[in-house]
C-alpha atoms as one frame of an Amber mdcrd trajectory, in Angstrom:
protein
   0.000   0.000   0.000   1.213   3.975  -1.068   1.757   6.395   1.628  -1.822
   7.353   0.969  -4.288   5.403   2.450  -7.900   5.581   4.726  -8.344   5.061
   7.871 -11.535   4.783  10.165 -12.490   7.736  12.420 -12.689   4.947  15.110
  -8.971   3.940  14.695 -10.012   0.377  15.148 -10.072  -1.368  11.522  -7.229
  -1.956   8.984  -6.331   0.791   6.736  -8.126   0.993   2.954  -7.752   1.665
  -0.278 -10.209   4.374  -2.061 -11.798   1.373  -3.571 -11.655  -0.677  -0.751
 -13.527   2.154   1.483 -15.618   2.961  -1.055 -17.207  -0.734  -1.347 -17.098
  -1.234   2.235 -18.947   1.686   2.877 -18.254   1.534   6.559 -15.237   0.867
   8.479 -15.090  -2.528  10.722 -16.909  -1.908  14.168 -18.457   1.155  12.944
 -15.763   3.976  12.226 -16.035   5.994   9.051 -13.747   6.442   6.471 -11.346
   9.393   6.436  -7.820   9.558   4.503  -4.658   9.460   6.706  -3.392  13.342
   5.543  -5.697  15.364   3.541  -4.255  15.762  -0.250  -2.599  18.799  -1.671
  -4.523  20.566  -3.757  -2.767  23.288  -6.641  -5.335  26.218  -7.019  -4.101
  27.581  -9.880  -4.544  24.476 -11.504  -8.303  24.838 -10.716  -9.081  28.660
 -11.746  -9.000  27.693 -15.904 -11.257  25.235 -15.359 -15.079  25.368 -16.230
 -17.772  22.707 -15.083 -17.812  20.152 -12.183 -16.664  17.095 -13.920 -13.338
  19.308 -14.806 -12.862  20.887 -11.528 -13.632  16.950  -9.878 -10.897  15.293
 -12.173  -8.134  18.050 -10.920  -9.070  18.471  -7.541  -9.640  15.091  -6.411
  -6.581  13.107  -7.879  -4.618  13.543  -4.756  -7.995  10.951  -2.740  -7.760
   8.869  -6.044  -3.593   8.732  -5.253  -2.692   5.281  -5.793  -6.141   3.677
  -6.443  -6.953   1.140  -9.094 -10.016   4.196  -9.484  -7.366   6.814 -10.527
  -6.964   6.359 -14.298 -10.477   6.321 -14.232 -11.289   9.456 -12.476 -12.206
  11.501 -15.485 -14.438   9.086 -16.965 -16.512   8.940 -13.582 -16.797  12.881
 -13.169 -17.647  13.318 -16.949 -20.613  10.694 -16.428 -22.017  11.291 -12.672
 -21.191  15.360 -12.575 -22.632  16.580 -15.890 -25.169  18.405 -13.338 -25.924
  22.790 -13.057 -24.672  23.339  -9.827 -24.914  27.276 -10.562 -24.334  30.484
  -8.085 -26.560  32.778  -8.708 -27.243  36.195  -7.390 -30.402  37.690  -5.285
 -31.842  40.106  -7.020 -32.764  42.866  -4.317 -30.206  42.061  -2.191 -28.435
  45.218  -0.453 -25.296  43.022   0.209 -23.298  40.297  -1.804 -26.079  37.412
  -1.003 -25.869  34.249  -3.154 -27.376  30.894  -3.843 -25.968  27.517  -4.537
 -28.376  25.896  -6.723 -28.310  21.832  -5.748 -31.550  21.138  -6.561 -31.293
  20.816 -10.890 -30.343  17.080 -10.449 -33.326  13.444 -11.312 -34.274  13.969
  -8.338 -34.276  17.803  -7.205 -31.933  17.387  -4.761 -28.027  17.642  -3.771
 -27.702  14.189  -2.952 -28.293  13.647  -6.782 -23.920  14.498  -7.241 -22.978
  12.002  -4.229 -24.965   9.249  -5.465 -24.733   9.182  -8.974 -20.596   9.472
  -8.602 -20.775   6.414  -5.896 -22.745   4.415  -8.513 -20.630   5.163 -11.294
 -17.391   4.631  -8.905 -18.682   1.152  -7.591 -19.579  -0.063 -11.070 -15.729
  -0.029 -12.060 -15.296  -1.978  -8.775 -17.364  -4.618  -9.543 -16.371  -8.116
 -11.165 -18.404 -10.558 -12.671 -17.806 -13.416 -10.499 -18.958 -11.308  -7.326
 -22.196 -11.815  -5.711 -24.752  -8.892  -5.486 -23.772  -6.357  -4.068 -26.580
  -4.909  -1.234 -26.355  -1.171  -0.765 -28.451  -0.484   2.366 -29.678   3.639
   2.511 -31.330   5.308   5.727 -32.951   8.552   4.109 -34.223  11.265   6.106
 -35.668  12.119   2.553 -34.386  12.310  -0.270 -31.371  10.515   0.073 -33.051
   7.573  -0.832 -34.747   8.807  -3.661 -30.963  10.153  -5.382 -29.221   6.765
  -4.739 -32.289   4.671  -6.439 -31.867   6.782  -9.402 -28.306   6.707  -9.973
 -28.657   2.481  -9.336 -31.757   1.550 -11.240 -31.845  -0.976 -12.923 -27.903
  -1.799 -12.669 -27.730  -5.829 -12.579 -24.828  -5.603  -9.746 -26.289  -3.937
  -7.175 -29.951  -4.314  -5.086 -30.727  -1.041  -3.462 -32.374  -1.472   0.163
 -34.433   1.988   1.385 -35.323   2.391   5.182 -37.149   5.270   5.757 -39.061
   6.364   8.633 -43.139   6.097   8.424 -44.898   9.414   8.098 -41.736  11.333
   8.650 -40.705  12.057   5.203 -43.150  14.484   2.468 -45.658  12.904  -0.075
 -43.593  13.821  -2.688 -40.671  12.499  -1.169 -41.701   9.226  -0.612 -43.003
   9.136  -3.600 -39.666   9.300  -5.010 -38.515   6.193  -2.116 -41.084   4.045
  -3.306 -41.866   4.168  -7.396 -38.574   2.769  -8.380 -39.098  -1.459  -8.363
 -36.890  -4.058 -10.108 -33.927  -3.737  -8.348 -34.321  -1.316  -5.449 -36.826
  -2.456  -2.393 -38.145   0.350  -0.122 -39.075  -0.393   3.178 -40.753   2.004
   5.061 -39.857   1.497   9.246 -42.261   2.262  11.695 -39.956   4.722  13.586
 -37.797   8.007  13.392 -34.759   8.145  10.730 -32.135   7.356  13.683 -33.913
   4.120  13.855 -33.067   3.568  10.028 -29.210   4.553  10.600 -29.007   2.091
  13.621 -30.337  -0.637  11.660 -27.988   0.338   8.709 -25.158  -0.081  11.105
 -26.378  -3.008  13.248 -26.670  -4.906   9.572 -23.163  -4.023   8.726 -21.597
  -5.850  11.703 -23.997  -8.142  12.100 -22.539 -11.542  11.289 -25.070 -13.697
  10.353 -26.561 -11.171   7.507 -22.547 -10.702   6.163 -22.167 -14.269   5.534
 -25.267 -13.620   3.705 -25.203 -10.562   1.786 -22.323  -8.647   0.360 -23.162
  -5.235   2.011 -22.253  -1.575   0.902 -23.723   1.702   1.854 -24.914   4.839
  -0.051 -25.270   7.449   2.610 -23.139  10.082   3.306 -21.238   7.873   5.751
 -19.456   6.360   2.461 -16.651   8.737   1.286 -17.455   7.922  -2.010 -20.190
  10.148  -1.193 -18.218  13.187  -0.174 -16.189  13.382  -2.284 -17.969  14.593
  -5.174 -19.804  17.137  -3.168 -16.506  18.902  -2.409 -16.421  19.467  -6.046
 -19.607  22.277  -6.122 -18.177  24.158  -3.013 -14.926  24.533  -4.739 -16.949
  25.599  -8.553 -18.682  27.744  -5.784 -15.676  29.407  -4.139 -14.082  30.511
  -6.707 -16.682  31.937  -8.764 -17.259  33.992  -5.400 -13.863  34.816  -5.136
 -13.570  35.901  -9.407 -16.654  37.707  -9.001 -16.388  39.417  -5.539 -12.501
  39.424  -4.621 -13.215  37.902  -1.766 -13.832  34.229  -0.182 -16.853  32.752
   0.124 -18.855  32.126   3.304 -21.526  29.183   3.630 -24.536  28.816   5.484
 -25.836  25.197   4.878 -28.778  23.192   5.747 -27.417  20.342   8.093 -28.512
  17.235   8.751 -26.441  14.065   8.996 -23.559  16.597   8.435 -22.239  14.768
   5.170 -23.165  17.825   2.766 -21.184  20.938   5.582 -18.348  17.858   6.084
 -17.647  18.279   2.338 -17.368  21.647   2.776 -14.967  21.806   5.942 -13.221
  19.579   3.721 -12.893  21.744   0.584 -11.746  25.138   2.996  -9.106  22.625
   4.571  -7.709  22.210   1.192  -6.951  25.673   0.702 -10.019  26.823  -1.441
 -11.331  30.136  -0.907 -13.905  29.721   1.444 -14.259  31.595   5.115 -17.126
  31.341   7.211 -19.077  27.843   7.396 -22.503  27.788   9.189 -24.565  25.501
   9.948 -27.972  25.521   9.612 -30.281  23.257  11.394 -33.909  22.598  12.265
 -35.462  22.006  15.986 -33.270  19.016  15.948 -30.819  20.892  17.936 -28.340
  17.639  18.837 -25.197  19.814  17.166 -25.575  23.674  17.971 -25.932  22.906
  22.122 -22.767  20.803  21.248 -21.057  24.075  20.098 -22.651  25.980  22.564
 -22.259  23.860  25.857 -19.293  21.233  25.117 -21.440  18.138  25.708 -22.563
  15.581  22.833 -25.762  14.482  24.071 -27.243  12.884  20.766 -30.990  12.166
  21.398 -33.931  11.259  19.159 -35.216  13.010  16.393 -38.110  14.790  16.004
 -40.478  15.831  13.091 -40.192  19.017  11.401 -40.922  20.927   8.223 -37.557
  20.260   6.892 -37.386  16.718   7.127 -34.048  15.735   5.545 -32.452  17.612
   8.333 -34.480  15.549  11.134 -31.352  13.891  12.867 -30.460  13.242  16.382
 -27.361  11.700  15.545 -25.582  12.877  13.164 -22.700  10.533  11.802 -20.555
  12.575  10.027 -19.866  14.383  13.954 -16.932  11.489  13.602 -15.310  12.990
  10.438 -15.599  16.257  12.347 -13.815  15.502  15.073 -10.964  13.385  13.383
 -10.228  16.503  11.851 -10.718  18.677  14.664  -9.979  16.950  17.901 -10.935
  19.416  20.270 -14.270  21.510  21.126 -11.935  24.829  20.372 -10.832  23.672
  17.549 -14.101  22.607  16.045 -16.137  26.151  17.777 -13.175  27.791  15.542
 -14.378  26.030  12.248 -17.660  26.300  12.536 -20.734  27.944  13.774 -24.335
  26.476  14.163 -27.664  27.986  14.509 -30.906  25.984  15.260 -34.173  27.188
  13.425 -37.667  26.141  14.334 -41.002  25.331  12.037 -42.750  28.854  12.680
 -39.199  30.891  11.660 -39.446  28.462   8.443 -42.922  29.231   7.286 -41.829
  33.090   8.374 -38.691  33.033   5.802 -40.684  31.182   2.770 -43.101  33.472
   3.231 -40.822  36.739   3.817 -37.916  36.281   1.245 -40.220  35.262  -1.769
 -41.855  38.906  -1.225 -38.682  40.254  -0.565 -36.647  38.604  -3.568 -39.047
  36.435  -5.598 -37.524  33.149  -4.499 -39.143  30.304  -3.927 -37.537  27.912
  -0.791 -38.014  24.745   0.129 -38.135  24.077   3.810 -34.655  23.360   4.284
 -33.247  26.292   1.898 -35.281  28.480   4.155 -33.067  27.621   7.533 -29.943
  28.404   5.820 -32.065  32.106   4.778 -33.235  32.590   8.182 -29.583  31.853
   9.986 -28.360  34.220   7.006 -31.088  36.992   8.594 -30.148  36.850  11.834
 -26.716  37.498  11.187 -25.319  41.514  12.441 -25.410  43.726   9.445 -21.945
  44.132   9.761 -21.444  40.431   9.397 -24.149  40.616   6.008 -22.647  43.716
   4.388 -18.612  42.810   5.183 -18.763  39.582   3.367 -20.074  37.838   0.578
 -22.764  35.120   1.544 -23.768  32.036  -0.017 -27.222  30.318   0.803 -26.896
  26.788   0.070 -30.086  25.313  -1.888 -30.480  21.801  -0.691 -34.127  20.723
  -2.531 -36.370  21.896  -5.326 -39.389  23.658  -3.338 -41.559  21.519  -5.445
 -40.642  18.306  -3.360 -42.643  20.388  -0.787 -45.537  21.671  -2.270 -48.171
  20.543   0.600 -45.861  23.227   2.929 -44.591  25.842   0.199 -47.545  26.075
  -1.689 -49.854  27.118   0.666 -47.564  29.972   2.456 -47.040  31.393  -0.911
 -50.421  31.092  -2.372 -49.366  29.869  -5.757 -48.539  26.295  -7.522 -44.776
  26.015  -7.792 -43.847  24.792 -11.095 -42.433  20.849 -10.896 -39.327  19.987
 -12.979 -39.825  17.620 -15.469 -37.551  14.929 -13.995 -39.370  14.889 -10.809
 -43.123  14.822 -12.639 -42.301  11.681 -14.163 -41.080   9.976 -11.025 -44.841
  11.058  -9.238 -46.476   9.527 -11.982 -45.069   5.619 -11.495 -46.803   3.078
  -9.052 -45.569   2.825  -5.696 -43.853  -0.706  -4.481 -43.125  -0.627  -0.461
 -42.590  -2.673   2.937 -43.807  -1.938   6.070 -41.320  -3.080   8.797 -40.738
  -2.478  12.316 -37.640  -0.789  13.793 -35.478  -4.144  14.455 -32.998  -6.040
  12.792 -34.871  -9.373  12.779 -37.820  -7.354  10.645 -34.849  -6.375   8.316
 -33.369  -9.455   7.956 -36.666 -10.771   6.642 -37.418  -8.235   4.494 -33.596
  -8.613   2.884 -35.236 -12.319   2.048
């Protein structure tokens, strides 16, 4: 093995390849994946470049370093990136206030760039005398729905879905459940923190490994990350080129995979500043900041669903990089932002600017609002746009009075049948449901 390697958060499994971590999904006993030095990362290189599957080939060779993956780097990015990811200006803005447009994906949503790389990735893993390979997915939301889309109907894979029962929009689980063939939806009578445990109790569960050759699609796979470095770094500098100055993030947080990849891409030396996280009443990271104790605890249901986590995983990649509660408090900041202050901000910024937010855009404008005017006018600010408001239309619609237009690639998902399992929040009810 090169100099260049992963290693898990938890320090307790054997160091990785790229490939290796990237079909494993998870560590042994639980860690995550993290490499052991971050990669060097030439700037200049990157400021010529136009379009994420360019910007992804440069900026990531130094993960790929050594990997049977590397030669084929380009080839991935050109076929899992070739996404809008654009930064575009509010109109009516008095200061230098952004958005970063995730939502122009299949299925309306950032998670659209993670999974479609870690499909494309894994498919130039796999060999034709392996079995099946099982990719089990807790989704929040739309997690799910991005990972079945970028694995329908590939032969080599069977895509599991646990999501939590009532806890996720219509349109949403729409999206979990219309897929067939190869992907299997169950929908688990509990909170999404019940779907990550079971996700994790599978994966060391030895019984079900004898029996299945597991791999994971959320954001605790680095394959994951990776790729969603690439649209903070596209982001950052076309902040810096048109503002002379580095960009500062506020980003809906959830499982903390999305704001990982962008402590990530600052720690490389791109031009970004300020990092904030925004999150909803599920407030299991801010008193962290605030009070030094990590007290995870269960979710609870809000407006902005995806976000609805107790216990965030991607804390571990957090604190690998930043051992201590100083260190971390000096990285990042974290506001919490309840369902009333959501409906307020929908309601408030689409008369102030015309835009339209989903639920979980509209924490990241709220945090931005509550920020000093000296912090707002200093600085330029970028709002990042998690989900297509459309994917919410029973809770946008009505606070704005009007029908939000639905992309095309999400009306022809709510037109299929749905196919779904009920199950209860254990791992024998999984287990049967795997067959």
């Amino acid at each position: 093995m090169s100099d260049f390697f992963y290693v898990s958060t938890r320090g307790t499994a054997p160091h990785a390849t790229l490939s290796e971590a990237i079909a494993r999904g998870l560590a042994a006993y639980g860690g995550l994946y993290v490499p052991n030095r971050l990669p060097t990362v030439d700037r200049a290189a990157l400021k010529p470049l136009s379009g994420l599957p360019a910007l992804a080939h440069t900026a990531l060779q130094g993960f790929f370093a050594g990997d049977r993956l590397q030669p084929l780097l380009g080839e991935i990015a050109e076929a899992a990136l070739d996404l809008p990811a654009p930064t575009t200006a509010i109109a009516n803005s008095r200061h230098a206030l952004f958005v970063l447009e995730l939502f122009h994906g299949p299925t309306a949503a950032f998670k659209d760039f993670g999974a479609r790389f870690l499909a494309q990735g894994l498919q130039r893993l796999e060999t034709a005398a392996a079995p099946q390979l099982t990719i089990l997915v807790a989704t929040s939301g739309d997690t799910g729905g991005a990972v079945a889309a970028a694995f329908h109907r590939r032969p080599w894979a069977r895509v599991v879905i646990l999501y939590p029962k009532g806890l996720v929009s219509p349109r949403q689980e729409q999206q979990l459940t219309c897929w067939g063939g190869n992907v299997a939806s169950l929908r688990v009578d509990g909170t999404f923190d019940d779907c990550q445990r079971l996700v994790k109790e599978a994966f060391v569960d030895a019984s079900l490994n004898r029996r299945y050759r597991f791999s994971s699609a959320n954001s605790i796979n680095i394959g994951r990350l990776l790729p969603q470095m690439v649209y903070y770094i596209a982001s950052s500098l076309e902040i810096e080129q048109r503002t002379g100055s580095r960009a500062n993030f506020i980003i809906p947080a959830g499982n903390l995979g999305n704001a990982f990849a962008a402590v990530w891409a600052r720690a490389l030396g791109l031009p970004i500043d300020r990092i904030i996280l925004a999150h909803n009443a599920n407030r299991t990271v801010p008193d962290y900041l605030q009070t030094g104790e990590w007290r995870p605890r269960p979710s609870i249901a809000t407006l902005a669903s995806a976000m609805d986590v107790g216990n965030p995983s991607n804390m571990e990649r957090l604190r690998a990089l930043y051992p201590t509660l100083e260190a971390l408090r000096g990285q990042l900041g974290a506001e919490s932002v309840d369902d009333a202050a959501i409906r307020a901000r929908i309601r408030e910024d689409y008369r102030r600017y015309g835009r339209e937010w989903c639920p979980h855009t509209a924490t990241a404008a709220e945090v931005y609002s509550r920020l000093p005017e000296k912090e707002r006018s200093a600085r330029p600010w970028v709002l990042v746009a998690t989900a297509h408001p459309a994917k919410f239309n029973e809770i946008v619609e009505p606070l704005l009075g009007k029908t939000i237009d639905v992309p095309e690639s999400l009306a022809l998902l709510l037109r299929l049948p749905q196919e779904l399992t009920d199950i209860e929040p254990n791992l024998t009810a999984l287990a049967g449901a795997l067959g």
